[in-house]
PDB file of N, CA, C and O in Angstrom:
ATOM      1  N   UNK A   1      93.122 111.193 104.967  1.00  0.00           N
ATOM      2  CA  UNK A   1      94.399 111.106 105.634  1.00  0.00           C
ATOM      3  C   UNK A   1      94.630 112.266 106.604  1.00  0.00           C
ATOM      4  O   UNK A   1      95.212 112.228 107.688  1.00  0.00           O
ATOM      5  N   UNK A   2      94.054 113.306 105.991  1.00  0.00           N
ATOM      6  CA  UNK A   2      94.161 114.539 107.059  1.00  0.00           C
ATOM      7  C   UNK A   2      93.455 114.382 108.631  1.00  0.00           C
ATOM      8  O   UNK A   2      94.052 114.740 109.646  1.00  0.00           O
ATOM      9  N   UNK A   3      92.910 114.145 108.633  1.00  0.00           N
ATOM     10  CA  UNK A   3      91.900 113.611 110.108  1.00  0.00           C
ATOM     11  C   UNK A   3      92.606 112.753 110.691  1.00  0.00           C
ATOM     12  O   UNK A   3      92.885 112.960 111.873  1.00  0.00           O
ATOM     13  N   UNK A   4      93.115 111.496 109.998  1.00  0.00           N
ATOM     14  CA  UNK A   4      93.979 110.243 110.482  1.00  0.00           C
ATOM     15  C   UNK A   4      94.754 111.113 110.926  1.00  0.00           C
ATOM     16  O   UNK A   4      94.212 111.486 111.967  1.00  0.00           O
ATOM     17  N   UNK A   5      95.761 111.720 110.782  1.00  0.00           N
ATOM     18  CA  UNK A   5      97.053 112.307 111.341  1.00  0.00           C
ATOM     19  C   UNK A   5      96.751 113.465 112.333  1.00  0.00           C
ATOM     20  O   UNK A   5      97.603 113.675 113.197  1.00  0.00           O
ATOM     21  N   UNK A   6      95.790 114.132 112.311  1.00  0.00           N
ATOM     22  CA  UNK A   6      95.241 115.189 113.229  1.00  0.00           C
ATOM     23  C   UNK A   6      94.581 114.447 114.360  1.00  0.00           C
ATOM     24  O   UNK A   6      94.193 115.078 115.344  1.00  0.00           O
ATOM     25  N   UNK A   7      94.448 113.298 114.284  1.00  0.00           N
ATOM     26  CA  UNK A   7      93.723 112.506 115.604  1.00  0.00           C
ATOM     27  C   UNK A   7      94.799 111.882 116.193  1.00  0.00           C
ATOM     28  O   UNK A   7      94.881 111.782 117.417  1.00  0.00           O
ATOM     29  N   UNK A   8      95.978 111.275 115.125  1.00  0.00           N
ATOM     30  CA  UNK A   8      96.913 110.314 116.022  1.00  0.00           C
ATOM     31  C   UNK A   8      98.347 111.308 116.284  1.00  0.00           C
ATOM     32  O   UNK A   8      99.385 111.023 116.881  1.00  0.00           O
ATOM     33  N   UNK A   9      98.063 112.185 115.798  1.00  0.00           N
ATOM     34  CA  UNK A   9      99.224 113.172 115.122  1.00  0.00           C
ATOM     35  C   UNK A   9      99.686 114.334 116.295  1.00  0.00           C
ATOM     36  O   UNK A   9      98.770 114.620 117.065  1.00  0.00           O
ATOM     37  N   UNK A  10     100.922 115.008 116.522  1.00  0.00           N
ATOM     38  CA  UNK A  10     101.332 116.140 116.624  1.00  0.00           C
ATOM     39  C   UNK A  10     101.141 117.228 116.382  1.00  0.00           C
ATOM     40  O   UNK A  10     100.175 116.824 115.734  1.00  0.00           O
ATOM     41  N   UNK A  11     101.092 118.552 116.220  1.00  0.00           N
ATOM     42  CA  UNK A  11     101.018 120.067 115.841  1.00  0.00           C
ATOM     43  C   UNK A  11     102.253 120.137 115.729  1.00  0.00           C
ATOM     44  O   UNK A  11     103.127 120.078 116.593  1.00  0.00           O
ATOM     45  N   UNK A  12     102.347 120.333 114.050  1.00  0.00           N
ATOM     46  CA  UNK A  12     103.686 120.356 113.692  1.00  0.00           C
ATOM     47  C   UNK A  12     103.635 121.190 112.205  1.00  0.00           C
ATOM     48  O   UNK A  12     103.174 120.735 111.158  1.00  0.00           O
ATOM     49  N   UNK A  13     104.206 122.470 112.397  1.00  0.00           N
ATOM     50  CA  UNK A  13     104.139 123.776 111.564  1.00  0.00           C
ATOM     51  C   UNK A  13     104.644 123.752 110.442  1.00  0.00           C
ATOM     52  O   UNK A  13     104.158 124.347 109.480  1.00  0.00           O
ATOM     53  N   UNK A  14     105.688 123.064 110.403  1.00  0.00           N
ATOM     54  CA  UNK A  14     106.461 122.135 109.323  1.00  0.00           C
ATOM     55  C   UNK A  14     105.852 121.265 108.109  1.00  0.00           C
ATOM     56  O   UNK A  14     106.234 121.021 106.964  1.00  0.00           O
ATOM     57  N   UNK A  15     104.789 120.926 108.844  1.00  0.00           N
ATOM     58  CA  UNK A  15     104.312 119.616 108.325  1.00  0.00           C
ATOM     59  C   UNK A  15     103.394 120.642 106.755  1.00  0.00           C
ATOM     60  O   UNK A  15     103.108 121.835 106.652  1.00  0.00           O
ATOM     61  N   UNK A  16     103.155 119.227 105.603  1.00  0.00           N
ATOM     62  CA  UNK A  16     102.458 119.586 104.670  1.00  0.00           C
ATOM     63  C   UNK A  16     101.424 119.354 104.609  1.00  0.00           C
ATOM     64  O   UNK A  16     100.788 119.723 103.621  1.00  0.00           O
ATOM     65  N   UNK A  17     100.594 118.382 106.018  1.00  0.00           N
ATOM     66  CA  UNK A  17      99.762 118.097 105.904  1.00  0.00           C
ATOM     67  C   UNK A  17      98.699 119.164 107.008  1.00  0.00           C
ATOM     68  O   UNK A  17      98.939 119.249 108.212  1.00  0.00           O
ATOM     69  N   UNK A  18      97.825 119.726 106.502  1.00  0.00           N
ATOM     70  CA  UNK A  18      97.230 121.105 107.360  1.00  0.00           C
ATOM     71  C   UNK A  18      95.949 120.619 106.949  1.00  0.00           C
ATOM     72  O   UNK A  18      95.586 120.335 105.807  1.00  0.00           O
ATOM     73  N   UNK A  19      95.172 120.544 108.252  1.00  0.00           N
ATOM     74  CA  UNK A  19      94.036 120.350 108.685  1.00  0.00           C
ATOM     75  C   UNK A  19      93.416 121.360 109.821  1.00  0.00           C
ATOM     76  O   UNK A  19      94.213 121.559 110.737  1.00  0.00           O
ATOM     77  N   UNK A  20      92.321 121.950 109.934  1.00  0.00           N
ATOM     78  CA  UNK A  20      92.316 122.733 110.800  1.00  0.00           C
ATOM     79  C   UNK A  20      92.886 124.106 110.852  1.00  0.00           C
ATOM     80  O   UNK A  20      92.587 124.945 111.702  1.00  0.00           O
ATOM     81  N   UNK A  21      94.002 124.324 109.564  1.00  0.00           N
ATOM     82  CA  UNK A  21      94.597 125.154 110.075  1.00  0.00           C
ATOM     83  C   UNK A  21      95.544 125.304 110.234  1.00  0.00           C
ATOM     84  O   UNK A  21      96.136 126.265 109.743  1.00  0.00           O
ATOM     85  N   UNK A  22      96.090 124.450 110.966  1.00  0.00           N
ATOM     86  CA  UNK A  22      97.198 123.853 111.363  1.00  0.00           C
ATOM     87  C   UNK A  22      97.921 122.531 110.802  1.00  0.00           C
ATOM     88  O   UNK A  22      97.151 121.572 110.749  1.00  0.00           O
ATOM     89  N   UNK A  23      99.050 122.308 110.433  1.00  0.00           N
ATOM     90  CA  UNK A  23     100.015 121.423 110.036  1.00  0.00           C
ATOM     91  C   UNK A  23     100.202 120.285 110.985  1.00  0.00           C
ATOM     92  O   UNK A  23     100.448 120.637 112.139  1.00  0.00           O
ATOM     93  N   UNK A  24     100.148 119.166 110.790  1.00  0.00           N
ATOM     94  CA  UNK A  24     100.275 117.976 112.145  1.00  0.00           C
ATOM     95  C   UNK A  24     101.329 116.537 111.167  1.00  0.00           C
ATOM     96  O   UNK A  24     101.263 116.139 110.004  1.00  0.00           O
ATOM     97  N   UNK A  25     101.892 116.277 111.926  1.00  0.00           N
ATOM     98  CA  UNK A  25     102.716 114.670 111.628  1.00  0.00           C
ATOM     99  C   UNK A  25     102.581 113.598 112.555  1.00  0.00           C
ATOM    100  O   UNK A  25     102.426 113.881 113.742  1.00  0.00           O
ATOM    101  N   UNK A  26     102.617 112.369 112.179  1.00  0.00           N
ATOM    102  CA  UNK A  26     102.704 111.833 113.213  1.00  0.00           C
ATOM    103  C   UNK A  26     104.275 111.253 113.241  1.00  0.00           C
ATOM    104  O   UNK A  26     104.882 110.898 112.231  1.00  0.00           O
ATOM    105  N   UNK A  27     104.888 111.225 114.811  1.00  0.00           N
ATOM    106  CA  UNK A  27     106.100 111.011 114.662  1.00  0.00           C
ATOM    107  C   UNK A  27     106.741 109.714 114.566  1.00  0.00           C
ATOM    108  O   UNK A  27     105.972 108.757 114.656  1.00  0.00           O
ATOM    109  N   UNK A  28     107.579 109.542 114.456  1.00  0.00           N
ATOM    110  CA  UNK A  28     108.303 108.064 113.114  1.00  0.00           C
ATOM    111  C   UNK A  28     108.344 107.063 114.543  1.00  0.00           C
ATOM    112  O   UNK A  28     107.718 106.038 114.272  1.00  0.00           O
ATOM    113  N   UNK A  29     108.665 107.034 115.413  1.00  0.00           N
ATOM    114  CA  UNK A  29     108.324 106.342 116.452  1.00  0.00           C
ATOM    115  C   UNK A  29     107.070 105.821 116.372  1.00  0.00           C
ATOM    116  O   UNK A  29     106.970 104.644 116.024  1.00  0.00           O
ATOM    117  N   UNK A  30     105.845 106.609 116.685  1.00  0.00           N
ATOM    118  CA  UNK A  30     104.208 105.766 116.912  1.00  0.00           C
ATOM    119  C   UNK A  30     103.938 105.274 115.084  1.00  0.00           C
ATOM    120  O   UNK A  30     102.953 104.575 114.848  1.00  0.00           O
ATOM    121  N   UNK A  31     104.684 105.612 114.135  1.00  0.00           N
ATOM    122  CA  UNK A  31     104.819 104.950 112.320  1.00  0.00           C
ATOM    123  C   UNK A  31     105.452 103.598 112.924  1.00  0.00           C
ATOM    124  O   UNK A  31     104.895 102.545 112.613  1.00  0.00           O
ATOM    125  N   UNK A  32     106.363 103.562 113.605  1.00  0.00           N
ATOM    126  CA  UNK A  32     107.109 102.761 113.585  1.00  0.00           C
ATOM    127  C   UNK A  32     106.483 101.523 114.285  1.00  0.00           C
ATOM    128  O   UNK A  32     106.502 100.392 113.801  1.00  0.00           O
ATOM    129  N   UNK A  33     105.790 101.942 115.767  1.00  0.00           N
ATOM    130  CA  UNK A  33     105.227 101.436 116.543  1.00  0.00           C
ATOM    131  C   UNK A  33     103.908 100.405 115.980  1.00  0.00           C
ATOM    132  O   UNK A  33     103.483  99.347 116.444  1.00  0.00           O
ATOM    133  N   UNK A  34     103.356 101.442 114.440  1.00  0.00           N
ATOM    134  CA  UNK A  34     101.777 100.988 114.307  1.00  0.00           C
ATOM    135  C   UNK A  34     102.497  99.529 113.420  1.00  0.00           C
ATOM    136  O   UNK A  34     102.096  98.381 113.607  1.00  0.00           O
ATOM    137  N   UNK A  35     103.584  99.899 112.485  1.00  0.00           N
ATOM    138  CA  UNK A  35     103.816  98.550 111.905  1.00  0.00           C
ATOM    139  C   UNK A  35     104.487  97.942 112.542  1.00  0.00           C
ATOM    140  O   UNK A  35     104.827  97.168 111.647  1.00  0.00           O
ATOM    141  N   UNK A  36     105.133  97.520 113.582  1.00  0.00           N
ATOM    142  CA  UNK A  36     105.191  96.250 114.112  1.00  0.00           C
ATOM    143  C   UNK A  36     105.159  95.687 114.653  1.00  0.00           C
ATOM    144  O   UNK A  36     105.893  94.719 114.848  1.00  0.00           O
ATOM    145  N   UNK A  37     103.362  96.403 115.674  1.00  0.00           N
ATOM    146  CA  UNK A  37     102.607  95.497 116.291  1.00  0.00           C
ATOM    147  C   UNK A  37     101.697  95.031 114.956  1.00  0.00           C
ATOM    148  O   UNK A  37     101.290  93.907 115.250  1.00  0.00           O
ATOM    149  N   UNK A  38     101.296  95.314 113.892  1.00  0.00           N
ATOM    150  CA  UNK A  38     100.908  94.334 112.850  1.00  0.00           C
ATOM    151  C   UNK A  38     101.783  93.303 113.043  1.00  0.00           C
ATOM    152  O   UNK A  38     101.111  92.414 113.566  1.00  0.00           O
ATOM    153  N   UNK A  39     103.367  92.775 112.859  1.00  0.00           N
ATOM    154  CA  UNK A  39     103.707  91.970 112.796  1.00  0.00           C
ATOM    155  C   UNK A  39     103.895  90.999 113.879  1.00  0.00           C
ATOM    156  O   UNK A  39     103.905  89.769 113.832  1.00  0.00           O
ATOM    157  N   UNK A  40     104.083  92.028 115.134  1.00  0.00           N
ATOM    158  CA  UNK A  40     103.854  91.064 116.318  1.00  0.00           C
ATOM    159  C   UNK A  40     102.244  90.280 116.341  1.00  0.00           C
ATOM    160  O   UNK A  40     102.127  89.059 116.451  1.00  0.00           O
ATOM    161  N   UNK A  41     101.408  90.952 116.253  1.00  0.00           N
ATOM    162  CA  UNK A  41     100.003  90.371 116.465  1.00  0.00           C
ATOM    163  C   UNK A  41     100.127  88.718 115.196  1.00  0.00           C
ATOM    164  O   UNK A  41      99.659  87.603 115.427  1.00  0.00           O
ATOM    165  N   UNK A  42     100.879  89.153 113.982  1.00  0.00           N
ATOM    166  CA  UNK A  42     100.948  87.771 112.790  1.00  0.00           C
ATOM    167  C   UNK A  42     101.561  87.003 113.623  1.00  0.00           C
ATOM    168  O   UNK A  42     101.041  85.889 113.672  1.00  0.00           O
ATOM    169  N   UNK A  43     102.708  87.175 114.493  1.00  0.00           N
ATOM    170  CA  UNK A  43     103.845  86.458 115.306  1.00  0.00           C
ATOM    171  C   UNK A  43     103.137  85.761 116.524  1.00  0.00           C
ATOM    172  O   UNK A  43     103.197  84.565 116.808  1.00  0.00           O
ATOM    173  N   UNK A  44     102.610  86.527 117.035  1.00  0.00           N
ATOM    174  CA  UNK A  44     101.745  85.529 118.243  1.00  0.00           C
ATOM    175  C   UNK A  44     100.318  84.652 117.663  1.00  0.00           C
ATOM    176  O   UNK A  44      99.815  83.588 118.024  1.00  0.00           O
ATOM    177  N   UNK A  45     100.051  85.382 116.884  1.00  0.00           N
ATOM    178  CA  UNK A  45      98.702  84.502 116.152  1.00  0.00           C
ATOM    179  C   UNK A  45      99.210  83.217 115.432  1.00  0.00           C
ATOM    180  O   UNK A  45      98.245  82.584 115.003  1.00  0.00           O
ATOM    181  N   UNK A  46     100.542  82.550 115.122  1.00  0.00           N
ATOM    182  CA  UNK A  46     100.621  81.986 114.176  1.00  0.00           C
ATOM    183  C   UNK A  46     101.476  80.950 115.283  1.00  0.00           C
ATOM    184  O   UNK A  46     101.245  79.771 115.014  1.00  0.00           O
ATOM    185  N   UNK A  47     102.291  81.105 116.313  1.00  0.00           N
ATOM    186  CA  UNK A  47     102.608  80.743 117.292  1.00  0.00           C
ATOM    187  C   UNK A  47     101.417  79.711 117.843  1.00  0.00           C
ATOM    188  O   UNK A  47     101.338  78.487 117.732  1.00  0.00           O
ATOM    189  N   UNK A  48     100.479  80.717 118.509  1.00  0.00           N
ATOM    190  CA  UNK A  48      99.223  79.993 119.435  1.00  0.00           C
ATOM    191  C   UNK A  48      98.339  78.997 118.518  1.00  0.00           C
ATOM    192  O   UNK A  48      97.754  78.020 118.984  1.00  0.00           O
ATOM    193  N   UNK A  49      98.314  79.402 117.022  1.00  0.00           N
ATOM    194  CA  UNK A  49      97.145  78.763 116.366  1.00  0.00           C
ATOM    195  C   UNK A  49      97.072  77.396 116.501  1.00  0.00           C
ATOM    196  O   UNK A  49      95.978  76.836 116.563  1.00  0.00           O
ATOM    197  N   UNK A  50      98.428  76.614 116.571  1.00  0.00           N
ATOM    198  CA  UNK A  50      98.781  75.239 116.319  1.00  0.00           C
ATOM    199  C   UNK A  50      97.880  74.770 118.283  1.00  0.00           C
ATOM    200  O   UNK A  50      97.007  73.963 118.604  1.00  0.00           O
ATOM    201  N   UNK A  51      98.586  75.632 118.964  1.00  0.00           N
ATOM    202  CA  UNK A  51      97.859  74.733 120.166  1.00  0.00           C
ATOM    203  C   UNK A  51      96.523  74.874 120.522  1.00  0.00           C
ATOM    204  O   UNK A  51      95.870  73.953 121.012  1.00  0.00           O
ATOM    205  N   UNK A  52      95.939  76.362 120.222  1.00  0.00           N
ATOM    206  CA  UNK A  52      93.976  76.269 120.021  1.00  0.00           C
ATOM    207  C   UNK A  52      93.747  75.041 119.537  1.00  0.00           C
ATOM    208  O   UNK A  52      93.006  74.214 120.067  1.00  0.00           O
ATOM    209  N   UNK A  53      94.559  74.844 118.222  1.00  0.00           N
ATOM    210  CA  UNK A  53      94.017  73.992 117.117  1.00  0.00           C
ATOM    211  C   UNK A  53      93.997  72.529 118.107  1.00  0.00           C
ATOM    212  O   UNK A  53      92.920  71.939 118.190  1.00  0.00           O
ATOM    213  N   UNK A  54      94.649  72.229 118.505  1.00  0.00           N
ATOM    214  CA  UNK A  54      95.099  70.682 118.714  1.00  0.00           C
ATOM    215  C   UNK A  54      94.329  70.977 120.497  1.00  0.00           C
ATOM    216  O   UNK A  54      94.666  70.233 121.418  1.00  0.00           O
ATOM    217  N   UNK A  55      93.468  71.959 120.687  1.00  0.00           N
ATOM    218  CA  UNK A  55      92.661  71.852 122.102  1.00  0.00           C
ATOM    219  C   UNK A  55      91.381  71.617 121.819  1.00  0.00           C
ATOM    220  O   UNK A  55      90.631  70.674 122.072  1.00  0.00           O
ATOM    221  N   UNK A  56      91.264  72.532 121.306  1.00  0.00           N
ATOM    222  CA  UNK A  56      89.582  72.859 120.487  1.00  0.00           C
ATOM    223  C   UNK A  56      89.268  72.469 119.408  1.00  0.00           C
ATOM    224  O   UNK A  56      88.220  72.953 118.980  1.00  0.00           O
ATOM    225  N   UNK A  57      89.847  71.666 118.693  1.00  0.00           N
ATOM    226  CA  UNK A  57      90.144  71.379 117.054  1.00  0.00           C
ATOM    227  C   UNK A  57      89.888  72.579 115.942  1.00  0.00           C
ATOM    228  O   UNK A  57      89.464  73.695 116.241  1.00  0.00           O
ATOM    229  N   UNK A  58      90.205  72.168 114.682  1.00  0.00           N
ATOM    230  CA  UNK A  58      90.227  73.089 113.975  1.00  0.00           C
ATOM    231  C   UNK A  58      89.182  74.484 113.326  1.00  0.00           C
ATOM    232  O   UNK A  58      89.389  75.635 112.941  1.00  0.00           O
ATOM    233  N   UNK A  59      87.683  73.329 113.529  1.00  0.00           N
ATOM    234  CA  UNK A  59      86.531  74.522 113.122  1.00  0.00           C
ATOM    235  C   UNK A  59      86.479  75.031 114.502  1.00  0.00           C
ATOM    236  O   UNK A  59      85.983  76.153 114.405  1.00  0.00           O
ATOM    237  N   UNK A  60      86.719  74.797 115.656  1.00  0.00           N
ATOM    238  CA  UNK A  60      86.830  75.505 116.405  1.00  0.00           C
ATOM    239  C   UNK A  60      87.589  76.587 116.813  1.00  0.00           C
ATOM    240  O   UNK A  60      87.339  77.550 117.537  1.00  0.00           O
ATOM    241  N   UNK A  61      88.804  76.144 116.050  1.00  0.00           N
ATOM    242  CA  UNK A  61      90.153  77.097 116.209  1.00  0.00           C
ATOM    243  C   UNK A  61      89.486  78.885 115.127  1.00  0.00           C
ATOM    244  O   UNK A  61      89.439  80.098 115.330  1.00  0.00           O
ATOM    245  N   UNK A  62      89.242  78.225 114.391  1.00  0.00           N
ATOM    246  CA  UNK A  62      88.973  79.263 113.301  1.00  0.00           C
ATOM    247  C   UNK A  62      88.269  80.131 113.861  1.00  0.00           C
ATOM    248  O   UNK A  62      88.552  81.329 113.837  1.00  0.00           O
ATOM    249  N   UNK A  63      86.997  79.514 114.588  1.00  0.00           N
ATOM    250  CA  UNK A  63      85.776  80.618 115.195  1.00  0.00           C
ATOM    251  C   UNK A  63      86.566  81.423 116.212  1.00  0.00           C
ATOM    252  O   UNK A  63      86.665  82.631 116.426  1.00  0.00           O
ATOM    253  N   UNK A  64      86.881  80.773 116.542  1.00  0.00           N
ATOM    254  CA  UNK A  64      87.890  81.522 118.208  1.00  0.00           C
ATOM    255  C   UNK A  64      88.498  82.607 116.863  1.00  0.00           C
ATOM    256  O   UNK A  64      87.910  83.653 116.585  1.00  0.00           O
ATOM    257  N   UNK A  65      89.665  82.171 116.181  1.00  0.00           N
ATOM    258  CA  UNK A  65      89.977  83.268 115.293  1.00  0.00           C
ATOM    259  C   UNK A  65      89.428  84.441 115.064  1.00  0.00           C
ATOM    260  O   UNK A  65      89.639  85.556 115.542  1.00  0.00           O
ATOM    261  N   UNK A  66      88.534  83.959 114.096  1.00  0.00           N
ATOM    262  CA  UNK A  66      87.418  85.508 113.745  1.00  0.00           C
ATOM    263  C   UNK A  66      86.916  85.880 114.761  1.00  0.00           C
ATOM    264  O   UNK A  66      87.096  87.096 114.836  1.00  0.00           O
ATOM    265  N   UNK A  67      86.250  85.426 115.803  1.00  0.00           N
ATOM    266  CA  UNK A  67      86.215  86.329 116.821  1.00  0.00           C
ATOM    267  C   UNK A  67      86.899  87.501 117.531  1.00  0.00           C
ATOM    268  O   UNK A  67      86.384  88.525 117.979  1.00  0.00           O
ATOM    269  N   UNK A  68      88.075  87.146 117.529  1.00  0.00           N
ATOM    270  CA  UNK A  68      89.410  88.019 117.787  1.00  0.00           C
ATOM    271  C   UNK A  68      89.364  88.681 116.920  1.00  0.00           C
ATOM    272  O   UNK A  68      89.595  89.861 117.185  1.00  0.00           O
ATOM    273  N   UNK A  69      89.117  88.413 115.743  1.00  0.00           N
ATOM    274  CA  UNK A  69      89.374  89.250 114.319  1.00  0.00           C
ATOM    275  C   UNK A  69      88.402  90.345 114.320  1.00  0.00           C
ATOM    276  O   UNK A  69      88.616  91.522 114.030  1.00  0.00           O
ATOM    277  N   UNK A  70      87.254  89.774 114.704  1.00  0.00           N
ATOM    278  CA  UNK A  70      86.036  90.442 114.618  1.00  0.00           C
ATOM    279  C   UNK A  70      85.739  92.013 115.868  1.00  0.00           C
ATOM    280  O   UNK A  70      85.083  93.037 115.680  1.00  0.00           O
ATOM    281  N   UNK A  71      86.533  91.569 117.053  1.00  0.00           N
ATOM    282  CA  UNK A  71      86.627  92.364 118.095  1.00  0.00           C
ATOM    283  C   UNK A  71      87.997  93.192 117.451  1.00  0.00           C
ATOM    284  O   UNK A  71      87.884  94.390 117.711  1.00  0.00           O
ATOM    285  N   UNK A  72      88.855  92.987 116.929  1.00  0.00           N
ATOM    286  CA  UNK A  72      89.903  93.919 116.199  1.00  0.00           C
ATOM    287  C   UNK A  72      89.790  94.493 115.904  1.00  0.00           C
ATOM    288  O   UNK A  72      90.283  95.536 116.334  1.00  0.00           O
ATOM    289  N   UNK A  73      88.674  94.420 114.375  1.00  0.00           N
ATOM    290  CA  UNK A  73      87.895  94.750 114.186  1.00  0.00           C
ATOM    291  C   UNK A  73      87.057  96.833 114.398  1.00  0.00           C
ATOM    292  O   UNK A  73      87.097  97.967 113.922  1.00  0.00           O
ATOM    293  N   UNK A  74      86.672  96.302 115.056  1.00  0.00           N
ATOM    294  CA  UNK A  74      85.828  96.772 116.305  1.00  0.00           C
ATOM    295  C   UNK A  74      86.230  98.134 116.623  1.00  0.00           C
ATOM    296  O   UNK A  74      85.851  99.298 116.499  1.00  0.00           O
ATOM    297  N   UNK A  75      87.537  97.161 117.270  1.00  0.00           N
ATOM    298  CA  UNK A  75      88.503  98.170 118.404  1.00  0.00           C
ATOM    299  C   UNK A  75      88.639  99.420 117.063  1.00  0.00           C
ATOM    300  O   UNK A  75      88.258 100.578 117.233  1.00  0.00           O
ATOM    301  N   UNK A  76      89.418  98.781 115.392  1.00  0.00           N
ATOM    302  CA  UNK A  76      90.431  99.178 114.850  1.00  0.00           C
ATOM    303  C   UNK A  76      89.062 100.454 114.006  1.00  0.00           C
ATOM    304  O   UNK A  76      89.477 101.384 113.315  1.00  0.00           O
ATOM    305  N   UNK A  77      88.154 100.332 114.144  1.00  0.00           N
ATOM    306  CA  UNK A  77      87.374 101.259 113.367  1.00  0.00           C
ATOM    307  C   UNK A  77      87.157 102.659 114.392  1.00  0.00           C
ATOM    308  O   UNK A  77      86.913 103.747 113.870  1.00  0.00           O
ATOM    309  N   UNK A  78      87.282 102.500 116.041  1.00  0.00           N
ATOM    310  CA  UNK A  78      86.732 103.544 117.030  1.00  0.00           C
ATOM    311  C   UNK A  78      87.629 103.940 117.699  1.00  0.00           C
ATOM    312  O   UNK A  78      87.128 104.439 118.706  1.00  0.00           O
ATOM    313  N   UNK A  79      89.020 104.031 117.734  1.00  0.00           N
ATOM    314  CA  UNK A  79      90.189 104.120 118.258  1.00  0.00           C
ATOM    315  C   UNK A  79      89.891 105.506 118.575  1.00  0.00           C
ATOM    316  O   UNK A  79      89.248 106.126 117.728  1.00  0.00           O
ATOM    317  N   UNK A  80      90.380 106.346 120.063  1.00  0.00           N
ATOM    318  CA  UNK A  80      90.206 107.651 120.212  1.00  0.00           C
ATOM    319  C   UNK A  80      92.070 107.570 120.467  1.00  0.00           C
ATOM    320  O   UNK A  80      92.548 108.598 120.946  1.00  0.00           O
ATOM    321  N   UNK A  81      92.965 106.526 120.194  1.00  0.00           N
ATOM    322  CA  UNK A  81      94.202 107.179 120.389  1.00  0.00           C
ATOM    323  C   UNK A  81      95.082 105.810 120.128  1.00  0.00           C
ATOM    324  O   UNK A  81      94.747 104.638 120.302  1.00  0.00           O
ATOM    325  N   UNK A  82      96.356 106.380 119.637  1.00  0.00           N
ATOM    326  CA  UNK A  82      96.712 105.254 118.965  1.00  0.00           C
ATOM    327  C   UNK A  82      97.392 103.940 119.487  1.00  0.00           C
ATOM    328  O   UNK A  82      98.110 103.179 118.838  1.00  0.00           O
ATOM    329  N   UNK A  83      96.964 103.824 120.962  1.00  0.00           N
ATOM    330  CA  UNK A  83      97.072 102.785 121.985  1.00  0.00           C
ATOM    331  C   UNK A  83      96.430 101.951 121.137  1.00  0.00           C
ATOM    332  O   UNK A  83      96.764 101.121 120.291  1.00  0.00           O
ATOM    333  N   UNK A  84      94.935 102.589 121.790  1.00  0.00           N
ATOM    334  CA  UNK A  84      94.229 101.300 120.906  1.00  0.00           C
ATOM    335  C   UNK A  84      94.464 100.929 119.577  1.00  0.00           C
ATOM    336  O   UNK A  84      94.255  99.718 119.504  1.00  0.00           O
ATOM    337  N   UNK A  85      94.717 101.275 118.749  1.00  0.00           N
ATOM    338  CA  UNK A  85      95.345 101.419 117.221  1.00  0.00           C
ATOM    339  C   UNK A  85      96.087 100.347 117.305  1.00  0.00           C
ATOM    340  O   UNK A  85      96.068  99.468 116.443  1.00  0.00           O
ATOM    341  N   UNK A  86      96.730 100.317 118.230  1.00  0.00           N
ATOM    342  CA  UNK A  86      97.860  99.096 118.636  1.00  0.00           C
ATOM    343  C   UNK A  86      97.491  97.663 118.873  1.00  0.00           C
ATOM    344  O   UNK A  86      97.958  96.688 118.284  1.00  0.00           O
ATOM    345  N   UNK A  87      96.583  97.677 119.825  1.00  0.00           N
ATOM    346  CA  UNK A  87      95.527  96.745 120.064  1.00  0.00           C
ATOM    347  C   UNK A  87      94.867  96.209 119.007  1.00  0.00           C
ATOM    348  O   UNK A  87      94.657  95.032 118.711  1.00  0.00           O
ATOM    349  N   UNK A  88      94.532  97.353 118.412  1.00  0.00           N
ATOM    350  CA  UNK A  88      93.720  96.562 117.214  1.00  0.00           C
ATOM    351  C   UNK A  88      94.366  95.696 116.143  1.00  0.00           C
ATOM    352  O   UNK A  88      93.849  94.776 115.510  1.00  0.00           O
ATOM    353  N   UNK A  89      95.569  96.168 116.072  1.00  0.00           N
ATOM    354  CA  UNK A  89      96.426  95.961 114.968  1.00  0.00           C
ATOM    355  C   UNK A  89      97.061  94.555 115.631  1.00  0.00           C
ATOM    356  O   UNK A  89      97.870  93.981 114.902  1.00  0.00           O
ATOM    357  N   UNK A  90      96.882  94.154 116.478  1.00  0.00           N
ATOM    358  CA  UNK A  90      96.927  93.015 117.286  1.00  0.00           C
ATOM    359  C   UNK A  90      96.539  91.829 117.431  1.00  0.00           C
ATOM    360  O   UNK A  90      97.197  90.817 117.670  1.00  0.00           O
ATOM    361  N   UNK A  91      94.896  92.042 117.207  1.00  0.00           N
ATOM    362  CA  UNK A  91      93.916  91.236 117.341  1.00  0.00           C
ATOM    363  C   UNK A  91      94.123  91.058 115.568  1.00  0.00           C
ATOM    364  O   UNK A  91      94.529  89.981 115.134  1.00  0.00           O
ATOM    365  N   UNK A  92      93.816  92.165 114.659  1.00  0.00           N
ATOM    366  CA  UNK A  92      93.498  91.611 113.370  1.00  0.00           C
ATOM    367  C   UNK A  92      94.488  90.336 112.941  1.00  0.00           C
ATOM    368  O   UNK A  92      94.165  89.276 112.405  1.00  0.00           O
ATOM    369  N   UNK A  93      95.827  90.812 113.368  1.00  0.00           N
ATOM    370  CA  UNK A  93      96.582  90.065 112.442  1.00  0.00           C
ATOM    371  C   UNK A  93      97.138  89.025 113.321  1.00  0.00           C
ATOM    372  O   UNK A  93      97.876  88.156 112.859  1.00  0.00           O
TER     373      UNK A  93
END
């Protein structure tokens, strides 16, 4: 967890979490931000699925799915900042 927050995180002296040395948080805004593009990404995925489905039919719909899932994925393991974090959290869900 210490690394997680020192990569997406602030320098913050306050903080209990000290890595480096130094104390870091991340602020309740980009907390706020990471959960609910999870829920937006469930919200548009669950939206679109019905019309993939009824273009491409259903084993098709799915592959298209995990693909997205799979590039989420991807993104959500190499993130250098928590844009992409966002993105990723996008595609997974």
């Amino acid at each position: 967890m210490p690394e997680f927050v020192y990569r997406f995180g602030n320098v913050d002296p306050a903080s209990t979490i000290i890595y480096k040395g130094q104390g870091y948080s991340i602020p309740s805004g980009t907390q706020s931000m990471i959960t609910a593009f999870l829920s937006l990404g469930t919200f548009f995925g669950s939206l679109s699925s019905g019309m993939v489905a009824d273009k491409v039919g259903r084993r098709n719909a799915v592959f298209t799915a995990i693909g997205i899932f799979l590039i989420g994925c991807a993104i959500q393991v190499s993130p250098s900042d928590y844009k992409r974090l966002l993105l990723a959290d996008i595609c997974i869900y």
